[in-house]
PQR file of N, CA, C, O and H, with PARSE charges and radii, in Angstrom:
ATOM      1  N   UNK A   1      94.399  67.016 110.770 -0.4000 1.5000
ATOM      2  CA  UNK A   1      95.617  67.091 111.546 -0.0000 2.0000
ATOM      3  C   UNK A   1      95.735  68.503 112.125  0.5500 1.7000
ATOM      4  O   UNK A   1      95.638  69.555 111.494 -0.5500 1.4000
ATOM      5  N   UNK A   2      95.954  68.352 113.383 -0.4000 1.5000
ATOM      6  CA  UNK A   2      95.907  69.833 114.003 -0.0000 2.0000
ATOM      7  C   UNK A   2      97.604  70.811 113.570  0.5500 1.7000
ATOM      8  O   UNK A   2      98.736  70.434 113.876 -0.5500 1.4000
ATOM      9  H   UNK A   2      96.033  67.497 113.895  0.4000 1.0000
ATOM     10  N   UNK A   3      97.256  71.993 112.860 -0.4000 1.5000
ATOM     11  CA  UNK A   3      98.152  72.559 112.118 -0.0000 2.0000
ATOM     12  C   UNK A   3      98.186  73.998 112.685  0.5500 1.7000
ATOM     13  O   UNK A   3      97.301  74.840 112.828 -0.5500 1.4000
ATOM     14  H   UNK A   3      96.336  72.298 112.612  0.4000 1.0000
ATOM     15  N   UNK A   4      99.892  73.991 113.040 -0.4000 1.5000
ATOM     16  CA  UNK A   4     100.291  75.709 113.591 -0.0000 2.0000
ATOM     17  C   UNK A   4     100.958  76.640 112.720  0.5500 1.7000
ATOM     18  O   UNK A   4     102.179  76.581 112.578 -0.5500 1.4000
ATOM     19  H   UNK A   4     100.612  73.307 112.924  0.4000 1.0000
ATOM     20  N   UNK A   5     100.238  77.511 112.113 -0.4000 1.5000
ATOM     21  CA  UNK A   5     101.024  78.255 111.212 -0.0000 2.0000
ATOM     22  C   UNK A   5     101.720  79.507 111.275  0.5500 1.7000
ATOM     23  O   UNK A   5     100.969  80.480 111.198 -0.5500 1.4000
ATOM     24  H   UNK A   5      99.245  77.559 112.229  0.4000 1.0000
ATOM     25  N   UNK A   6     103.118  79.797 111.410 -0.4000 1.5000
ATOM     26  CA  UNK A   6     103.896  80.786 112.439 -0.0000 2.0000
ATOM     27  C   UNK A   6     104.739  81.929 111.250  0.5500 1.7000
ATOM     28  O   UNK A   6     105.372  81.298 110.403 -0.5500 1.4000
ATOM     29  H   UNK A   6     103.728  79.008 111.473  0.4000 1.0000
ATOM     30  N   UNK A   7     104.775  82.624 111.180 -0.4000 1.5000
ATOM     31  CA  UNK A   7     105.076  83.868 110.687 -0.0000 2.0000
ATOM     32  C   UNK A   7     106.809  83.410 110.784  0.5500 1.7000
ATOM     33  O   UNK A   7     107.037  82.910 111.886 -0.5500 1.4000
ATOM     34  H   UNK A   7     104.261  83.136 111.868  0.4000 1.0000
ATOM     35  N   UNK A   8     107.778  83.460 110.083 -0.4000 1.5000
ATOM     36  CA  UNK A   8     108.867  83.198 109.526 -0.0000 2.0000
ATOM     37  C   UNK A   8     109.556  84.367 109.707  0.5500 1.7000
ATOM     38  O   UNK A   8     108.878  85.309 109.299 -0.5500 1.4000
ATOM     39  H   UNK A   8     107.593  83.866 109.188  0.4000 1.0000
ATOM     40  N   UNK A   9     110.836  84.776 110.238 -0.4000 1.5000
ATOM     41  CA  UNK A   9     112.009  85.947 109.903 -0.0000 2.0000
ATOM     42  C   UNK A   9     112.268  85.511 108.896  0.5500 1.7000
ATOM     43  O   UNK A   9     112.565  84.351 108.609 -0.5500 1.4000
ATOM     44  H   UNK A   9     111.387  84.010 110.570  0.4000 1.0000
ATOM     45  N   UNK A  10     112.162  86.566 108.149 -0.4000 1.5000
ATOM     46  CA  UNK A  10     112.694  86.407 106.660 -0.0000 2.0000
ATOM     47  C   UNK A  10     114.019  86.224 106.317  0.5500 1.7000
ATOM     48  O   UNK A  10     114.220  85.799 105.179 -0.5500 1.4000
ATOM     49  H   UNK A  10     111.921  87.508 108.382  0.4000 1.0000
ATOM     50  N   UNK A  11     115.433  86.546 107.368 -0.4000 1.5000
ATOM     51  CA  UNK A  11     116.474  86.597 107.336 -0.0000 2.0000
ATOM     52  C   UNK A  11     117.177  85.078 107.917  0.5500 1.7000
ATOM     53  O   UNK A  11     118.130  84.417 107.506 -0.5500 1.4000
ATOM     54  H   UNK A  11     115.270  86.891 108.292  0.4000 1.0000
ATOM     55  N   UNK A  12     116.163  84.875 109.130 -0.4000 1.5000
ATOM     56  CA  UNK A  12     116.750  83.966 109.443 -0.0000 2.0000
ATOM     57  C   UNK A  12     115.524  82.533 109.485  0.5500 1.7000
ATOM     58  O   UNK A  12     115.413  81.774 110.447 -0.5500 1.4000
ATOM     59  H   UNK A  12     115.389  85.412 109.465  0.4000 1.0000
ATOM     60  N   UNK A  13     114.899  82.465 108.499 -0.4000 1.5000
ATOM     61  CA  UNK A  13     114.315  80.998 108.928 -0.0000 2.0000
ATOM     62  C   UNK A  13     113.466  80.933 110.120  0.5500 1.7000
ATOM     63  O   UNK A  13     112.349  80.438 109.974 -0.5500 1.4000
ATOM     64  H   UNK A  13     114.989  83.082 107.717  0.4000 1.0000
ATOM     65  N   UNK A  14     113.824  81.360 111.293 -0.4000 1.5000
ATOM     66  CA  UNK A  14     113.412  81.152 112.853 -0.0000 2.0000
ATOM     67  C   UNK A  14     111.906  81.388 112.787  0.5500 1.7000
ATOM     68  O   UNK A  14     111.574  82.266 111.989 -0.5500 1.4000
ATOM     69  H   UNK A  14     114.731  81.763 111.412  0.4000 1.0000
ATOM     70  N   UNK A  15     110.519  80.532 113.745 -0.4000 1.5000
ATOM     71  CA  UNK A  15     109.761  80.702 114.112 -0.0000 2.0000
ATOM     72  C   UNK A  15     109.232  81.995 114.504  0.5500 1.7000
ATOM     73  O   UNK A  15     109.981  82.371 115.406 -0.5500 1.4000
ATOM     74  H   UNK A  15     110.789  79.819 114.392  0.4000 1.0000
ATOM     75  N   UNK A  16     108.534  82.686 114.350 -0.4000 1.5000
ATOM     76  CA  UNK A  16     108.153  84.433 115.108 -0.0000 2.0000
ATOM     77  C   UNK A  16     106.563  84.053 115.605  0.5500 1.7000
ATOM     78  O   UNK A  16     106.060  83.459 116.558 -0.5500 1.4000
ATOM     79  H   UNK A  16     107.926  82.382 113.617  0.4000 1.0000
ATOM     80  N   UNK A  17     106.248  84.509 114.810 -0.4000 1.5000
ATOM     81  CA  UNK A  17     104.350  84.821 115.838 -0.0000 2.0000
ATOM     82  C   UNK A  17     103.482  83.655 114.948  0.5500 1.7000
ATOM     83  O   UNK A  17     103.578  83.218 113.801 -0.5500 1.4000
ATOM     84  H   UNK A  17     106.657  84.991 114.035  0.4000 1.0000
ATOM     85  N   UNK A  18     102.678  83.420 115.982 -0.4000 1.5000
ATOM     86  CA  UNK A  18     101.811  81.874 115.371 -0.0000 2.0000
ATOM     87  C   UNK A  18     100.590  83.235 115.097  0.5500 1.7000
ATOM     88  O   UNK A  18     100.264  84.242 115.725 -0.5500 1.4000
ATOM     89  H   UNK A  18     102.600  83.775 116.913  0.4000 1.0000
ATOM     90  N   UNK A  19     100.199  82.612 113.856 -0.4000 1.5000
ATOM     91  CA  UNK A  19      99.413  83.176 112.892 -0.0000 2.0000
ATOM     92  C   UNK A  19      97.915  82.793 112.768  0.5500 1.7000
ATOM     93  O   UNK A  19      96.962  83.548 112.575 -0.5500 1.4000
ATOM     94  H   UNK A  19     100.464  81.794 113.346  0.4000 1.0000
ATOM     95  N   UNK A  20      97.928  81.205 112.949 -0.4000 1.5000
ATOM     96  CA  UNK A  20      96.371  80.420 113.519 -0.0000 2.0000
ATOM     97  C   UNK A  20      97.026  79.219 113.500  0.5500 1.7000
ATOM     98  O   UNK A  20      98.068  78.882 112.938 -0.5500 1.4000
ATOM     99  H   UNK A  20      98.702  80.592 113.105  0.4000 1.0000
ATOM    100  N   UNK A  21      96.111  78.508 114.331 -0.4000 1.5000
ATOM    101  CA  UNK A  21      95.711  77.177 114.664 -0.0000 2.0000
ATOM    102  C   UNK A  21      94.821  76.781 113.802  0.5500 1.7000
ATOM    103  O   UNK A  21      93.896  77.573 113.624 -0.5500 1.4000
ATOM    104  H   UNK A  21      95.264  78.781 114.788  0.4000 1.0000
ATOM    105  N   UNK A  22      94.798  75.690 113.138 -0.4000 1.5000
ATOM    106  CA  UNK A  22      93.863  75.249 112.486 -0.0000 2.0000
ATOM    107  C   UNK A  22      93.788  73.206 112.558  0.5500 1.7000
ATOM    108  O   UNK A  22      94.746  72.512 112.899 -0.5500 1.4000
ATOM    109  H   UNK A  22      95.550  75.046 113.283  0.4000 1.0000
ATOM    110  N   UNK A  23      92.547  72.723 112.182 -0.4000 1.5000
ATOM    111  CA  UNK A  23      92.713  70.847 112.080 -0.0000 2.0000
ATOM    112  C   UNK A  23      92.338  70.989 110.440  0.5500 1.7000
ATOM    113  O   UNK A  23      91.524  71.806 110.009 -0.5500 1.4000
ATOM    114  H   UNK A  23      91.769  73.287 111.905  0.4000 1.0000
ATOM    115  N   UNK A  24      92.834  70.358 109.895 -0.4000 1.5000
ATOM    116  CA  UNK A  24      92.915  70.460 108.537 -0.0000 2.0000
ATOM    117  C   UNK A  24      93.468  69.063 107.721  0.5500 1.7000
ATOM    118  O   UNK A  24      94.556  68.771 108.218 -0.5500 1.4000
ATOM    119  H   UNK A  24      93.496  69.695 110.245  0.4000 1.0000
ATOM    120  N   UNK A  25      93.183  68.321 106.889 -0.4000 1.5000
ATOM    121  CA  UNK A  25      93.961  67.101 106.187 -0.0000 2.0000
ATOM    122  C   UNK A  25      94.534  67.793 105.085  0.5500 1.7000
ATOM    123  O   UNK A  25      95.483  67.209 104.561 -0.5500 1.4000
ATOM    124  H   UNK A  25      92.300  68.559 106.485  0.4000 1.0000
ATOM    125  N   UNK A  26      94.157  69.038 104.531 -0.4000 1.5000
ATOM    126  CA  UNK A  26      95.081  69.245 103.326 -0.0000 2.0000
ATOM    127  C   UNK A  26      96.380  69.605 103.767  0.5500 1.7000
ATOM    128  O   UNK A  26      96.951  70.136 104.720 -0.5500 1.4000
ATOM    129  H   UNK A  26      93.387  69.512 104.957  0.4000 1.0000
ATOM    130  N   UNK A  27      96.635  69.006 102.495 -0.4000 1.5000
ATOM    131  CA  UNK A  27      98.547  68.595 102.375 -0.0000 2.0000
ATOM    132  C   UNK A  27      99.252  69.296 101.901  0.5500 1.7000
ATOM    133  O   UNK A  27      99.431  69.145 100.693 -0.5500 1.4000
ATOM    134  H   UNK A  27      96.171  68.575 101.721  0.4000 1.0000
ATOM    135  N   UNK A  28     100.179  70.670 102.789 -0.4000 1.5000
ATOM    136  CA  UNK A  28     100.577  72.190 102.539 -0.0000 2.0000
ATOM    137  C   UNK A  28     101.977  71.709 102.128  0.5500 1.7000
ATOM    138  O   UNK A  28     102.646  70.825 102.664 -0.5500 1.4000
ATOM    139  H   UNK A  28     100.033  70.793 103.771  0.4000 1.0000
ATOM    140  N   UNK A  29     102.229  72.340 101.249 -0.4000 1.5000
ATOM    141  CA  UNK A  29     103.826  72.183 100.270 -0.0000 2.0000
ATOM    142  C   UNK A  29     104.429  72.945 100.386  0.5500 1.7000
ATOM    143  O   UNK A  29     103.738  73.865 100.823 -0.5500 1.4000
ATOM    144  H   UNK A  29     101.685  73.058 100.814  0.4000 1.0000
ATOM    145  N   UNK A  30     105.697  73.337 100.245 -0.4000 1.5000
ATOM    146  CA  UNK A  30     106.682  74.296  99.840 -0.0000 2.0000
ATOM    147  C   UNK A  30     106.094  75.069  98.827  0.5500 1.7000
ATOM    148  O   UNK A  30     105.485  74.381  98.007 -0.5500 1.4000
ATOM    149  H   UNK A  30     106.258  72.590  99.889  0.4000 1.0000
ATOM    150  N   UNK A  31     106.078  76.355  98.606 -0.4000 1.5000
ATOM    151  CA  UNK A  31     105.851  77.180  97.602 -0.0000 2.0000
ATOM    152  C   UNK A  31     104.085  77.604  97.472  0.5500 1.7000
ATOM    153  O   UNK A  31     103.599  78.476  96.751 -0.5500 1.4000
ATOM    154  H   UNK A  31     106.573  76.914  99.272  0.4000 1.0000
ATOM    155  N   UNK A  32     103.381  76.693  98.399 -0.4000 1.5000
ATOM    156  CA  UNK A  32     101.906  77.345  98.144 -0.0000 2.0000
ATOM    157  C   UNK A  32     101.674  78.812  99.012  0.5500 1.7000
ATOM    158  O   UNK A  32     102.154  79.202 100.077 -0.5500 1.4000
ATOM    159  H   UNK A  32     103.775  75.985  98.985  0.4000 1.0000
ATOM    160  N   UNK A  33     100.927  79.293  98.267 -0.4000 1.5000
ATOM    161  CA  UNK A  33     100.737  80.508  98.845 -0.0000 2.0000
ATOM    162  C   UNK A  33      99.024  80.554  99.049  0.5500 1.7000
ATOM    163  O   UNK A  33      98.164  80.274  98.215 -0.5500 1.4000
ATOM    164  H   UNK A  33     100.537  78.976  97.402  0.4000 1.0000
ATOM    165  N   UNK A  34      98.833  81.072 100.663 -0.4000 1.5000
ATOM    166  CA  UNK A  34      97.496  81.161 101.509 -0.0000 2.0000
ATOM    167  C   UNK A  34      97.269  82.732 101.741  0.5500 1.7000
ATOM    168  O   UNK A  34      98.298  83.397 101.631 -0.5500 1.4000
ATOM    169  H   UNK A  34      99.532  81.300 101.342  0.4000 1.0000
ATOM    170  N   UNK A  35      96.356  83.281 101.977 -0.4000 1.5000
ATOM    171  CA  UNK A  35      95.717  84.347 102.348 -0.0000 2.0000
ATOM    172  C   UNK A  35      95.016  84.085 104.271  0.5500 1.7000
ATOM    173  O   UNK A  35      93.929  83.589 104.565 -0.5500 1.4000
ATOM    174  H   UNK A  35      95.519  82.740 102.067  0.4000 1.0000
ATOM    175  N   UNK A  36      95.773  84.461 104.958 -0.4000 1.5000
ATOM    176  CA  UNK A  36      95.078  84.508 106.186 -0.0000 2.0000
ATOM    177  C   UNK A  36      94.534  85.625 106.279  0.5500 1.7000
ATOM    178  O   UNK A  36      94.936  86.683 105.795 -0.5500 1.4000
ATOM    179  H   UNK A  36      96.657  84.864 104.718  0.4000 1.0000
ATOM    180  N   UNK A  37      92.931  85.303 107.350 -0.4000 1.5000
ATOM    181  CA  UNK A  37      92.646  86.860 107.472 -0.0000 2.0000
ATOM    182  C   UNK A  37      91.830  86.024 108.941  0.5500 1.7000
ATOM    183  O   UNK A  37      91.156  85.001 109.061 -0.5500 1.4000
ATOM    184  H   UNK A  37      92.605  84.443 107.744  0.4000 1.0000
ATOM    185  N   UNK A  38      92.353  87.152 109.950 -0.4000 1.5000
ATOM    186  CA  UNK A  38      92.330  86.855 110.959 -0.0000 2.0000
ATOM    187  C   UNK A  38      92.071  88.329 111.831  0.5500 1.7000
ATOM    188  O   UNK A  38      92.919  89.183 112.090 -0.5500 1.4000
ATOM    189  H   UNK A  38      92.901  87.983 109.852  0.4000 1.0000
ATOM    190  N   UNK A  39      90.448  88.326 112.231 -0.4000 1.5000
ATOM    191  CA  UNK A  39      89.836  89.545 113.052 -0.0000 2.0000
ATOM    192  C   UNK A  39      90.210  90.996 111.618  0.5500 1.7000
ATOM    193  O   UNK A  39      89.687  91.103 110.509 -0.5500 1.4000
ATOM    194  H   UNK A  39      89.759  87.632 112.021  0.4000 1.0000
ATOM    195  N   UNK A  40      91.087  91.721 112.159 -0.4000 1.5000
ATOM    196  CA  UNK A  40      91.096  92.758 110.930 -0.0000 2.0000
ATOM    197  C   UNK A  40      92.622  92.692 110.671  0.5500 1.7000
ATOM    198  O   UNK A  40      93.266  93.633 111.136 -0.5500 1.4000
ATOM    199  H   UNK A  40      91.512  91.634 113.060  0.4000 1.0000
ATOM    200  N   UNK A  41      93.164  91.929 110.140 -0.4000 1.5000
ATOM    201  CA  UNK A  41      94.511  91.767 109.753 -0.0000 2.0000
ATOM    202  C   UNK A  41      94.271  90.600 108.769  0.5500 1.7000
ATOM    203  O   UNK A  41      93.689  89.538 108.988 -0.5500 1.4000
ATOM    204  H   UNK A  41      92.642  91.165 109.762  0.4000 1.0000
ATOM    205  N   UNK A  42      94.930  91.099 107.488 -0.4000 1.5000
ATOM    206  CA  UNK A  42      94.665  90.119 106.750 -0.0000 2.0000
ATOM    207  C   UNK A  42      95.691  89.723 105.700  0.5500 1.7000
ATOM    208  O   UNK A  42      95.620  90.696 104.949 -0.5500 1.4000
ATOM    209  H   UNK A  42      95.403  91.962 107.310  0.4000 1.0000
ATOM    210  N   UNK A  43      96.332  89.151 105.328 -0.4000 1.5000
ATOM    211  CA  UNK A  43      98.093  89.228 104.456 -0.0000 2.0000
ATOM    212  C   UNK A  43      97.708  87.808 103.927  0.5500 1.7000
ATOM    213  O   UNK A  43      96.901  87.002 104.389 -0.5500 1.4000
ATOM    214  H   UNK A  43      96.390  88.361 105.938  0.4000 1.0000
ATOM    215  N   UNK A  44      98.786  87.706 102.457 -0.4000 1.5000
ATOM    216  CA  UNK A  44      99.204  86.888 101.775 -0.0000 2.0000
ATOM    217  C   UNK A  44     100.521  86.195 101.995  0.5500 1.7000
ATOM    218  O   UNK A  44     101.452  86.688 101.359 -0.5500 1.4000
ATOM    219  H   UNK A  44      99.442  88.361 102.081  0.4000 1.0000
ATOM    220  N   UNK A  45     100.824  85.097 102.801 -0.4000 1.5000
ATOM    221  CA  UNK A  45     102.350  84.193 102.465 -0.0000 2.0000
ATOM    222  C   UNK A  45     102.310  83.406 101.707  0.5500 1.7000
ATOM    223  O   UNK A  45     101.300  83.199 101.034 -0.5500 1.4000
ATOM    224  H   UNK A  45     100.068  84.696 103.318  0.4000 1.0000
ATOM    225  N   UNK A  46     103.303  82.796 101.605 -0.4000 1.5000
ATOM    226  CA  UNK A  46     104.101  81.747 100.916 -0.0000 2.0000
ATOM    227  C   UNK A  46     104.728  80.824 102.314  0.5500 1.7000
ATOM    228  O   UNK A  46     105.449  81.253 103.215 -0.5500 1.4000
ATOM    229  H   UNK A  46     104.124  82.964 102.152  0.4000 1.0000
ATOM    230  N   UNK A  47     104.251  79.615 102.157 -0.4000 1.5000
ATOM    231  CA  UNK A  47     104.910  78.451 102.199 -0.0000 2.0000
ATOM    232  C   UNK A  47     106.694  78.037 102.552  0.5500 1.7000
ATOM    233  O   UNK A  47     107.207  77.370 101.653 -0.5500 1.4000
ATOM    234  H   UNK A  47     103.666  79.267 101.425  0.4000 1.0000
ATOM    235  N   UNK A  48     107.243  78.238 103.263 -0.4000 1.5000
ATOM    236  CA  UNK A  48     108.989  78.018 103.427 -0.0000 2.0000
ATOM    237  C   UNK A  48     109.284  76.450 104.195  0.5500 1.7000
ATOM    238  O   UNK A  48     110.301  75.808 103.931 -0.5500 1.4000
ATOM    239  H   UNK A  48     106.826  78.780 103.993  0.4000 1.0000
ATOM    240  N   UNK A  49     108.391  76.034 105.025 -0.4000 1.5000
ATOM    241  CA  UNK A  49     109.116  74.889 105.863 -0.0000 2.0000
ATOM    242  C   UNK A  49     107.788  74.616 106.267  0.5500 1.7000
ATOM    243  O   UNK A  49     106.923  75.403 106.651 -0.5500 1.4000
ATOM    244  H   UNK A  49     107.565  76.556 105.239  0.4000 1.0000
ATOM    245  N   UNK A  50     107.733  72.853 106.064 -0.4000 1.5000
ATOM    246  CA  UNK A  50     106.469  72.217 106.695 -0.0000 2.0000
ATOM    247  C   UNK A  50     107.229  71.256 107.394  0.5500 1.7000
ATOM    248  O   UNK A  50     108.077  70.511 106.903 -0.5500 1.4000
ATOM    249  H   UNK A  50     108.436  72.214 105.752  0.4000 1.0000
ATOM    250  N   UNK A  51     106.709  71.351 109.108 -0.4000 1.5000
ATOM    251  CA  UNK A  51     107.334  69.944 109.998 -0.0000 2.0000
ATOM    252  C   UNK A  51     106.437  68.857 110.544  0.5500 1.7000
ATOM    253  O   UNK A  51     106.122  69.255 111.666 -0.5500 1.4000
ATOM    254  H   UNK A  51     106.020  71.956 109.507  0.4000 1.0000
ATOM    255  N   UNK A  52     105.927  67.812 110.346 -0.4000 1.5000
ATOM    256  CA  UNK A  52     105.192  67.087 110.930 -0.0000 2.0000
ATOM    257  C   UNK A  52     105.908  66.562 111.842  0.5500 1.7000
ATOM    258  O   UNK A  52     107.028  66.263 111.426 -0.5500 1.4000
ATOM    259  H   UNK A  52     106.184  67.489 109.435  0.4000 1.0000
ATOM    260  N   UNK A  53     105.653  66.230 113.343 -0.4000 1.5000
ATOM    261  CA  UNK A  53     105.899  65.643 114.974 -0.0000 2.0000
ATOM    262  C   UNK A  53     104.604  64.500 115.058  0.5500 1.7000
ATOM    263  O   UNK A  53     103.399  64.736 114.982 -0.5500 1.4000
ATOM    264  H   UNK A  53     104.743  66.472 113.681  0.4000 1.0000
ATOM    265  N   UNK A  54     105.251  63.272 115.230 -0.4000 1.5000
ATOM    266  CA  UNK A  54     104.345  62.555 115.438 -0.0000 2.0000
ATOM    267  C   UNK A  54     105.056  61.618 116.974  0.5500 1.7000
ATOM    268  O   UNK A  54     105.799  60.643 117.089 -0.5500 1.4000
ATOM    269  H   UNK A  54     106.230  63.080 115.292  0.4000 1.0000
ATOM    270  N   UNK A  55     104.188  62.754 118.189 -0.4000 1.5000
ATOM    271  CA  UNK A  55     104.475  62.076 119.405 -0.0000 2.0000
ATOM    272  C   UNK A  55     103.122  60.791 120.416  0.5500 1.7000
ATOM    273  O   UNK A  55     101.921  61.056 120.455 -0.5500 1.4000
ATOM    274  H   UNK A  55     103.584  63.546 118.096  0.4000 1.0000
ATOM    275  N   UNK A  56     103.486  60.032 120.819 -0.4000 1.5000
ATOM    276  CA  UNK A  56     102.195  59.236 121.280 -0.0000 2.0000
ATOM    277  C   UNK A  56     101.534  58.872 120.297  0.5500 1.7000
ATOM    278  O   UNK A  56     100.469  58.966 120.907 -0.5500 1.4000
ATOM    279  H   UNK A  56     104.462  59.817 120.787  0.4000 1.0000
ATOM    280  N   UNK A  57     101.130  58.435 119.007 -0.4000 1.5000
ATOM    281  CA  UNK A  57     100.261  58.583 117.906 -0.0000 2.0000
ATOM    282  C   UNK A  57      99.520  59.652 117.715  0.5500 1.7000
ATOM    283  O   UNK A  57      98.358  59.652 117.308 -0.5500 1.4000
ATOM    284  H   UNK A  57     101.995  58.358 118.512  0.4000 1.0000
ATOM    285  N   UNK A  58     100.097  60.473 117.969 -0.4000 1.5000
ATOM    286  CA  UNK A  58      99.237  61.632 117.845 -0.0000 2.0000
ATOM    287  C   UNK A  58      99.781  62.911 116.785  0.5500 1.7000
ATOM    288  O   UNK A  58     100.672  63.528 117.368 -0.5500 1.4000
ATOM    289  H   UNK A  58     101.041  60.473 118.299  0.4000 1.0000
ATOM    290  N   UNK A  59      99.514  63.469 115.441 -0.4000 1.5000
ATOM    291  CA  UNK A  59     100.324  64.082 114.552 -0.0000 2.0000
ATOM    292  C   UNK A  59     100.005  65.481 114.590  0.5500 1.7000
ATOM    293  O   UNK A  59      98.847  65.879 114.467 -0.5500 1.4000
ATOM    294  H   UNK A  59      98.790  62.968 114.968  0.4000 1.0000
ATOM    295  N   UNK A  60     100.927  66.194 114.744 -0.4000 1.5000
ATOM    296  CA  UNK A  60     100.741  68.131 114.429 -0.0000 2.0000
ATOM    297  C   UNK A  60     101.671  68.296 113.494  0.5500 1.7000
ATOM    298  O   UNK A  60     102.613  67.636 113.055 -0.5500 1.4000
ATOM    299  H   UNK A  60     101.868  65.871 114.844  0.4000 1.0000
ATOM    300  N   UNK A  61     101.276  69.136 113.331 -0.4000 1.5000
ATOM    301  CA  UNK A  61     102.411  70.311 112.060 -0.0000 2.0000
ATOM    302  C   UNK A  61     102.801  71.219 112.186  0.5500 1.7000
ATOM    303  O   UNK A  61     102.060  71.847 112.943 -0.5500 1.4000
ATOM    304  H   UNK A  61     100.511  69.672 113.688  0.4000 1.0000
ATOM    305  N   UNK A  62     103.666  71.820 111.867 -0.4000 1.5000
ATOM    306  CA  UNK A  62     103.880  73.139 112.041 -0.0000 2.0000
ATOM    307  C   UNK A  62     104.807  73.803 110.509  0.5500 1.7000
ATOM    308  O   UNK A  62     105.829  73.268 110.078 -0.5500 1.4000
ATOM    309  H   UNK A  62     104.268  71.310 111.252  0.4000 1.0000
ATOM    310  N   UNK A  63     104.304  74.760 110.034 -0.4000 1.5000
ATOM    311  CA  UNK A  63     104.231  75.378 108.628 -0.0000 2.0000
ATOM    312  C   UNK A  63     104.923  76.972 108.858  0.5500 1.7000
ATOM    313  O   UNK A  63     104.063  77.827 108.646 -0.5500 1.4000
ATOM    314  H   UNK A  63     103.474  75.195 110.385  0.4000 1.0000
ATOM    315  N   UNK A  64     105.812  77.361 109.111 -0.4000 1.5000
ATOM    316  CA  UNK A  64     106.420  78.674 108.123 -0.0000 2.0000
ATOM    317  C   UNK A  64     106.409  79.159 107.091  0.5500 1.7000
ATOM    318  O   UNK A  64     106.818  78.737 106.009 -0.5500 1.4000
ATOM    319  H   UNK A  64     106.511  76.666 109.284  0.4000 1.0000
ATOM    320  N   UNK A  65     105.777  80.395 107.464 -0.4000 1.5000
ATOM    321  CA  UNK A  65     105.614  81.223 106.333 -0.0000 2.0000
ATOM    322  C   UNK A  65     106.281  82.435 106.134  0.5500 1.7000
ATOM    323  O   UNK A  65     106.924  82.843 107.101 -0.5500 1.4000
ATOM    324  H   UNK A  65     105.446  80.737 108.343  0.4000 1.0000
ATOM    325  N   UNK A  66     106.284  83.035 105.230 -0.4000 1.5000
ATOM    326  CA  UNK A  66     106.943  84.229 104.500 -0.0000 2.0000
ATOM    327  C   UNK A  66     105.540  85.333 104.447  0.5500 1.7000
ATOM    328  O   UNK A  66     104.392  84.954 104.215 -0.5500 1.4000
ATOM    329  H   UNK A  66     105.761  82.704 104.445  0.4000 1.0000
ATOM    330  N   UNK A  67     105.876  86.501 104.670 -0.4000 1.5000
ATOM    331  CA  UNK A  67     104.727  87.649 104.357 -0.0000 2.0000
ATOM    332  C   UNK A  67     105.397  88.376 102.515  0.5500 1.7000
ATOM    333  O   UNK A  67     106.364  89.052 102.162 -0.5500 1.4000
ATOM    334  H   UNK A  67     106.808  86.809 104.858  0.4000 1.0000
ATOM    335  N   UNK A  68     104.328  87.795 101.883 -0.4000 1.5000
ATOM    336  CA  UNK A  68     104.820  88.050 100.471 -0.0000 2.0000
ATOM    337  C   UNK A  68     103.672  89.182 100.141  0.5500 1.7000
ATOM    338  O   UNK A  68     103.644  89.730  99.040 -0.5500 1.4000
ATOM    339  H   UNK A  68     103.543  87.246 102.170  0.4000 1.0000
TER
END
């Protein structure tokens, strides 16, 4: 499933900077925590809000995260 994973305001919930694109079937939860490392930037989040959109038969996600 093609999956957008976006950097979280910590204050307010709201979407900020997409972090990667990825197609992936694993099934991301509340509370897991990932390590992105992307070119030379590389950080640990946590998991806050997973949304699946299923438009045309066609399914994306989109996952907020926290910089922990």
């Amino acid at each position: 499933m093609r999956t957008e994973i976006y950097e979280s305001d910590p204050f307010t919930a709201q979407k900020q900077a997409l972090l990667v694109t990825l197609d992936t079937p694993y099934r991301f939860e509340r509370n897991d925590e990932l390590f992105i490392a992307t070119g030379n930037r590389k950080m640990k989040v946590r998991v806050i809000h997973v949304r699946v959109e299923i438009t045309d038969g066609q399914m994306r996600r989109e996952i907020l995260v926290l910089k922990i």
